[in-house]
C-alpha positions in Angstrom: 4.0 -22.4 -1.3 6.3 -22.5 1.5 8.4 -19.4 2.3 9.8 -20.9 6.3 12.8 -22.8 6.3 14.7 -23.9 9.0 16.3 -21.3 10.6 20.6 -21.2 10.2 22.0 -20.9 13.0 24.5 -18.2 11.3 23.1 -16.6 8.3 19.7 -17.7 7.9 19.0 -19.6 4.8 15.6 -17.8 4.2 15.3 -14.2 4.4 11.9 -14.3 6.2 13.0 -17.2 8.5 12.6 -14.9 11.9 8.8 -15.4 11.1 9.2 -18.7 13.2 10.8 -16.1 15.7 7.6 -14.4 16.6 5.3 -17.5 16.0 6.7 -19.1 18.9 7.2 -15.8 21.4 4.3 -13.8 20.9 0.4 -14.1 20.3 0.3 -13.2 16.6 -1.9 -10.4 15.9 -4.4 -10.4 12.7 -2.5 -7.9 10.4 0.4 -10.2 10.4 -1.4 -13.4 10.2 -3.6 -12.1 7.2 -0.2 -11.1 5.4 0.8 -14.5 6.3 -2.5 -16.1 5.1 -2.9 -13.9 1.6 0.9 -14.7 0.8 0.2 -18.4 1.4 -3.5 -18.1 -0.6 -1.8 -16.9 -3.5 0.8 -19.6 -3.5 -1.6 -22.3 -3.7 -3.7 -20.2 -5.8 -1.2 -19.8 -8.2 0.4 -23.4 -8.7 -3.3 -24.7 -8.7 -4.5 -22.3 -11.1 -7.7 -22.0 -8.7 -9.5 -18.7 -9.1 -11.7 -19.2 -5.6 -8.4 -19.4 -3.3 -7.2 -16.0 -5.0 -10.1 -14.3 -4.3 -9.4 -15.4 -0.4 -6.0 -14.2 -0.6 -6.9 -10.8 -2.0 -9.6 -10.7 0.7 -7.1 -11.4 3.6 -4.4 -8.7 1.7 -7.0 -6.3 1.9 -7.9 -7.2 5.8 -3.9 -6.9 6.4 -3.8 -3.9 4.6 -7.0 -2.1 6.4 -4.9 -3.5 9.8 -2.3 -1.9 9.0 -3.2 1.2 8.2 -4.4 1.3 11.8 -1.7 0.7 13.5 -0.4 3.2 11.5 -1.7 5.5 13.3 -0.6 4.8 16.5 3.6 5.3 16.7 4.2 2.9 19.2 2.0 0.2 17.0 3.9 1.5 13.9 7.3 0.7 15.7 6.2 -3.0 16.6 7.8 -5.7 15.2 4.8 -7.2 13.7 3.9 -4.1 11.8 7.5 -4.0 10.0 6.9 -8.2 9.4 3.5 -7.3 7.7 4.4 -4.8 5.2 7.4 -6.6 4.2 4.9 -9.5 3.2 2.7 -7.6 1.7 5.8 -6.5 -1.0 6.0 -10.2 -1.4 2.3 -10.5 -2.0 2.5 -8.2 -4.8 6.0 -9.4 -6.1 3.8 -13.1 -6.9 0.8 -11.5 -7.7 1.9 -9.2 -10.1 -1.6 -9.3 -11.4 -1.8 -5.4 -13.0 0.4 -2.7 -13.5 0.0 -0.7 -10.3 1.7 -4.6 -8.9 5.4 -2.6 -9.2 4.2 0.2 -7.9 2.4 -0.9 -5.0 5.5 -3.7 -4.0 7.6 -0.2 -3.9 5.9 1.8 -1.9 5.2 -1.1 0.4 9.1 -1.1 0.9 9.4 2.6 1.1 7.0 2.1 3.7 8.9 -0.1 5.6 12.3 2.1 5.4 10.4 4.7 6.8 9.4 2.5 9.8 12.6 1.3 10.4 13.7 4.8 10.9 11.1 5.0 12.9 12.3 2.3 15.1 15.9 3.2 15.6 19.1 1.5 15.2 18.5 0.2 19.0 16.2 -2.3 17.1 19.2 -3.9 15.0 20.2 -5.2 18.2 18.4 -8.4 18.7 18.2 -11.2 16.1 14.7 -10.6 14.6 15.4 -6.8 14.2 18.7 -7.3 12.5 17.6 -9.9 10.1 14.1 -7.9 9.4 17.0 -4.9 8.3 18.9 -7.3 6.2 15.7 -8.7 4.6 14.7 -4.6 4.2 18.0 -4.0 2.9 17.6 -6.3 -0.3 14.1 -5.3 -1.3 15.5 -1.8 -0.9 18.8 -2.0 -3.0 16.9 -4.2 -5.6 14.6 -0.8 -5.8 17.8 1.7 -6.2 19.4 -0.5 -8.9 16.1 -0.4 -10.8 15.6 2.9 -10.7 18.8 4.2 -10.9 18.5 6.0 -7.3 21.1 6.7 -4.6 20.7 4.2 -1.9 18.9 6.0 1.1 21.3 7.1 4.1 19.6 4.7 6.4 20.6 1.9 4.8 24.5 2.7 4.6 24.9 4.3 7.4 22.8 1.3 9.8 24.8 -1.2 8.0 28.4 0.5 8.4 27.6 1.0 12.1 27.0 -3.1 12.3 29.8 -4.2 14.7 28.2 -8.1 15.3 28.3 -9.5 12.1 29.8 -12.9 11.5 32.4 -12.6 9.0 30.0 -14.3 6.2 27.5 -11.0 7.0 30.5 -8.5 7.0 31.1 -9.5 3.6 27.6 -9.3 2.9 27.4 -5.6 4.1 30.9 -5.0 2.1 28.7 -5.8 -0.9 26.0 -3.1 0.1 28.4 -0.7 0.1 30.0 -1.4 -3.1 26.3 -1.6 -4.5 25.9 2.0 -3.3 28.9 3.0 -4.9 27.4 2.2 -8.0 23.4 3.6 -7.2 25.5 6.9 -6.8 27.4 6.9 -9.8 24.8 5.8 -12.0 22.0 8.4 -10.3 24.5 10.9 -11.0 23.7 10.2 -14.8 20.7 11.4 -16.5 20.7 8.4 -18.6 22.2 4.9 -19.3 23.7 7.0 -22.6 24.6 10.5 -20.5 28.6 10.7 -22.3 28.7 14.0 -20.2 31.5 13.4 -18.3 32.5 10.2 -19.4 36.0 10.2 -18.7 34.9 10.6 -14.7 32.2 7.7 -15.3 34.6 5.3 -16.6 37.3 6.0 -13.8 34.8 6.0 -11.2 33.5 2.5 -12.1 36.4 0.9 -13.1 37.5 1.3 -9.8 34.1 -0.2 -8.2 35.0 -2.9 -10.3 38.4 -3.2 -8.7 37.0 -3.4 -5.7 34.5 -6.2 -6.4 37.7 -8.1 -8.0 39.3 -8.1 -4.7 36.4 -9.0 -2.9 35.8 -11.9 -4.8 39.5 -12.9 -4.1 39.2 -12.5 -0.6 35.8 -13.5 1.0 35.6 -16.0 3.8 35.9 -19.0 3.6 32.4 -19.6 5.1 31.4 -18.4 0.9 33.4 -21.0 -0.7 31.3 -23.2 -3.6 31.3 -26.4 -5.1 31.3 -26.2 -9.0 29.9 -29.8 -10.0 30.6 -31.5 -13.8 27.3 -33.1 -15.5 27.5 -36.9 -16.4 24.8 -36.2 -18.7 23.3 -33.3 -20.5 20.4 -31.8 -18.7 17.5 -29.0 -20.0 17.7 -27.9 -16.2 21.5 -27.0 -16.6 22.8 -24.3 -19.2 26.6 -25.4 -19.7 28.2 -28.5 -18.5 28.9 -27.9 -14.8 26.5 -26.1 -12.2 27.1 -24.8 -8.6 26.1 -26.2 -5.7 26.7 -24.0 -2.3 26.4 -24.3 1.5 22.6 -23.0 1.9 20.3 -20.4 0.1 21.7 -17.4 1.6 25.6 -17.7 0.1 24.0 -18.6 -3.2 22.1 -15.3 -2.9 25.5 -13.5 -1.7 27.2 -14.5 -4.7 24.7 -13.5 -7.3 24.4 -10.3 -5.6 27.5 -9.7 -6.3 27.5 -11.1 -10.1 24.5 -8.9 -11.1 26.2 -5.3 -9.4 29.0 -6.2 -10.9 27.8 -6.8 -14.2 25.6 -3.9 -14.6 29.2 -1.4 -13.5 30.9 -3.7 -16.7 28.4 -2.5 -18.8 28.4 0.5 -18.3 32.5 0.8 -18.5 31.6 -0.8 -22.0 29.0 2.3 -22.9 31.0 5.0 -22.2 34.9 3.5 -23.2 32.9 2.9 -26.2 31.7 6.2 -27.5 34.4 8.2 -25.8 37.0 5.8 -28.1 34.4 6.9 -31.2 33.7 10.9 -30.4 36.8 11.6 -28.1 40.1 9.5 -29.3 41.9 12.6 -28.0 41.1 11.8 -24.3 43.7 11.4 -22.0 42.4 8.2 -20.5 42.5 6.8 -23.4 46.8 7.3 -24.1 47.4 7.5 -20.4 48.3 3.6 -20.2 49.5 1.8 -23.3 46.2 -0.1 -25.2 44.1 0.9 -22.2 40.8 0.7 -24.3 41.7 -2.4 -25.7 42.7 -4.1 -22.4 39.6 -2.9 -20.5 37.4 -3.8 -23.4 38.8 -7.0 -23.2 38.6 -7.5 -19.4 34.8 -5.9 -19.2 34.0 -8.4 -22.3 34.8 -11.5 -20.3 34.1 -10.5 -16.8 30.6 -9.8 -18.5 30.4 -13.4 -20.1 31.8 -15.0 -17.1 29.7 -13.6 -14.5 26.5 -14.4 -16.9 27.3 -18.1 -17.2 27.7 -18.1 -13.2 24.6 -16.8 -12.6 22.9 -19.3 -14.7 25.1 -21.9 -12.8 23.6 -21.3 -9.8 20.0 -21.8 -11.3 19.8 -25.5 -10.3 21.1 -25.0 -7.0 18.0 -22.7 -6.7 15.5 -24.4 -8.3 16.2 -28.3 -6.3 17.9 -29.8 -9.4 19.2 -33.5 -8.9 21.4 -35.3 -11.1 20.4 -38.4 -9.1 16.5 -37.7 -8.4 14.4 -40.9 -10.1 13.1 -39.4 -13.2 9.5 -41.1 -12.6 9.0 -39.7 -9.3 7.2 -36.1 -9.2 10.2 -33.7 -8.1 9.5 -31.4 -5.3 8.7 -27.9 -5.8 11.3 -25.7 -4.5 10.5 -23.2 -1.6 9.3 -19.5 -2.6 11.5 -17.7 -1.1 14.2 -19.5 -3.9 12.2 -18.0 -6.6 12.5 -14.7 -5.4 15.9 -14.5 -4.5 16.9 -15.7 -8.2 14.2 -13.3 -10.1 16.9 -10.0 -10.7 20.2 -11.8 -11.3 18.6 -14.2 -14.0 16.9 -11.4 -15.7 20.0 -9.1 -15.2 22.0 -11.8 -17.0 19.6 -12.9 -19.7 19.3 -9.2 -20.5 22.8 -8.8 -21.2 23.6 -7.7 -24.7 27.2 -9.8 -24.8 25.2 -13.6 -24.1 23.8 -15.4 -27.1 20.1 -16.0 -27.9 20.4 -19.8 -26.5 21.3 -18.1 -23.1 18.6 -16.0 -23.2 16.1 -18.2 -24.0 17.2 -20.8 -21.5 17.2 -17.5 -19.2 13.5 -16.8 -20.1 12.1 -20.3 -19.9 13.7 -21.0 -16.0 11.6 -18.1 -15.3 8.4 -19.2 -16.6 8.8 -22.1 -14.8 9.5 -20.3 -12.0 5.9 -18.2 -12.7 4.2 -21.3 -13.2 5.8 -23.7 -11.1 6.4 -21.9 -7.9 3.7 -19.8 -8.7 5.8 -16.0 -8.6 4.0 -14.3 -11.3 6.7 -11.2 -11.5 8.4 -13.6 -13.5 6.6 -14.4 -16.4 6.3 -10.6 -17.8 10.7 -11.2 -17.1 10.3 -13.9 -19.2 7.9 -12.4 -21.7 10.6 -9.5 -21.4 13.7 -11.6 -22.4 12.0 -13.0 -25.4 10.7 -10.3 -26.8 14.3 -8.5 -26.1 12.6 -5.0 -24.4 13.8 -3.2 -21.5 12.1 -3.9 -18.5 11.9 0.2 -17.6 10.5 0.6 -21.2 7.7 -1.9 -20.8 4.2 -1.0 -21.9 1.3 -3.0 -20.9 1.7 -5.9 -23.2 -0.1 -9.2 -22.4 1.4 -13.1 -22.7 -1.4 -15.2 -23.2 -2.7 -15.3 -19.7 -2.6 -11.6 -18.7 0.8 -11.2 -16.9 1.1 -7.8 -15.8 3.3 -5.3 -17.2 5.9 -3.9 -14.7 6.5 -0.8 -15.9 9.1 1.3 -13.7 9.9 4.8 -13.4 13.4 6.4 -13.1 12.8 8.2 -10.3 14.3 8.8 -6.6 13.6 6.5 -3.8 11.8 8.5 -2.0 10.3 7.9 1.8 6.9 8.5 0.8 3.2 6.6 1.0 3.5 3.9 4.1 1.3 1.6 2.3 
């Protein structure tokens, strides 16, 4: 289970990459190299189905986590670099362990934790390489949180990455997608529920406009994003359609489906509401301000929706090492970790879409079992599970596949900086 890549000289193409940044400028103390030894244990526990090297890993988590909580004590141990580094391994510990249902909970309050630290820290500590990327790596986990939960993004997050005046244009864009993310966390924490028709008339304006603005940002990236979109000479089980994407590292991949899954969630919900306002309020004004508007948007959501679906799954061999070329009787490489991860949400997000058809979904659920029991991330089997049994992830109840996946059941509730660990 390797999670290290080689470090990009412009964007990383690992979002823990500045790992290698402390291994080589600084003795490594023992609550980060436990995080880095249970993450590692449960890896190889995991693809080897071997019950002894878990135990170890839960052991060292346990010894990271007692470390921890030390230095917790101390503010200027709290503040150090190393601390941060830990906890956010220790969210990735229990995003591939996911081996109960406190899993969730615990990989959420070990990012809350870390938010709080960074605040801690200052925005001096965005300065230098390692603090920046240890913000952007942050910055996911945290926005992948919000979207779940249907919570406002915290302040810290918007705010530090506004105030960025270093980024490379690829980053910029990055950060433009944060913002347009939290756009979205505020409009849909301002609802009580997926199916609050309050005030839908202000729901559908506000997010058609979000959507606008994630049009023109897809029109106008940098060139630095640009993808290849490459035509099968033969049908493969490891491609959905006939064509997959193939893109300039890990990182622009990720970029991209960041912005496919945001911007699919805002289509559905313009769907939801023009919906039952066309059925309980024809009278609106929205609705006769423009000539066919309901139609036209229904229209546009409808294939934005299907089109951003079949792009995520087009970026699942890229991910997951696929070769048209590989020699079929050799074993094939098992793609990094850190791949795993970064495809988990978008897939799910797609394959849970009401508009795709069942052979999406099911090719949707069985790229992340392989994913569990391949790479060895266990979050994604009860995803998987989820898919085929066509349930709402934040509705889960503790159902069991047949080898005891956990069941992540999620609360709508407020990202709160609460619990450090």
């Amino acid at each position: 289970m390797v999670y290290c890549g080689k470090p990009s000289k412009a964007c990383g193409e690992c979002h823990i990459d500045y790992l290698s940044d402390i291994y080589s400028s600084e003795e490594v103390g023992s609550g980060l190299a436990d995080s880095v030894a249970s993450l590692g244990m449960v890896g190889l526990a995991n693809f080897w189905k071997a019950p002894n090297i878990m135990s170890n890993a839960v052991i060292k988590y346990n010894s990271a986590m007692r470390t921890v909580s030390s230095q917790l004590r101390d503010v200027e141990q709290a503040k150090s670099d190393q601390t941060l580094i830990s906890i956010l391994l220790m969210g990735l510990y229990e995003t591939n362990t996911c081996n109960s249902r406190q899993s969730m909970e615990a990989w959420k309050k070990h990012i809350t934790g870390a938010t709080a630290l960074m605040q801690l820290r200052g925005k001096q500590a965005l300065r230098t390489p390692l603090g920046y990327h240890m913000f952007i790596h942050l910055r996911a986990q945290v926005l992948t949180i919000c979207i779940q939960r249907h919570a406002p993004i915290p302040r810290i997050i918007t705010e530090w990455s506004n105030e960025i005046d270093f980024e490379t244009p690829e980053q910029a864009a990055a950060t433009a997608l944060v913002n347009l993310a939290s756009r979205y966390c505020d409009l849909r924490s301002s609802m009580s529920s997926f199916q609050d028709y309050s005030d839908s008339e202000r729901i559908i304006t506000t997010a058609c406009a979000i959507d606008n603005d994630y049009d023109l940002w897809a029109k106008t990236c940098p060139y630095q994003l640009i993808y290849q979109t490459m035509t099968l000479k033969e049908r493969s089980e490891e491609v959905f359609s006939d064509h997959y994407h193939v893109y300039p590292n890990l990182w622009v991949a990720t970029v991209w489906n960041n912005y496919r899954a945001v911007r699919l969630l805002v289509n559905e919900l313009i769907l939801d509401q023009m919906c039952h306002l066309y059925l309980n309020s024809p009278e609106s004004a929205l609705l006769w301000n423009d000539v066919c508007f309901f139609e036209n948007q229904v229209l546009a959501s409808n294939t934005t929706l299907l089109q951003l679906c079949h792009d995520i799954c087009a970026t699942v061999p890229f991910y997951l090492g696929f070769d048209p070329n590989a020699d079929k009787r050799m074993p094939r490489a098992i793609p990094k970790a850190v791949s795993g991860n970064m495809l988990l949400w978008p897939l799910y997000t797609a394959g849970y879409t009401d508009l795709v058809s069942d052979m999406m979904r099911n090719w949707v659920a069985g790229r992340l079992r392989w994913i569990s029991d391949v790479i060895g991330i266990r979050q994604a089997a009860p995803l998987a599970f989820s898919l085929r049994r066509k349930q709402d992830i934040l509705k889960w109840q503790n159902e069991k596949e047949d080898d005891d996946v956990c069941s992540p059941i999620l609360n709508v509730e407020s990202l709160a900086i609460e619990t450090m660990i």
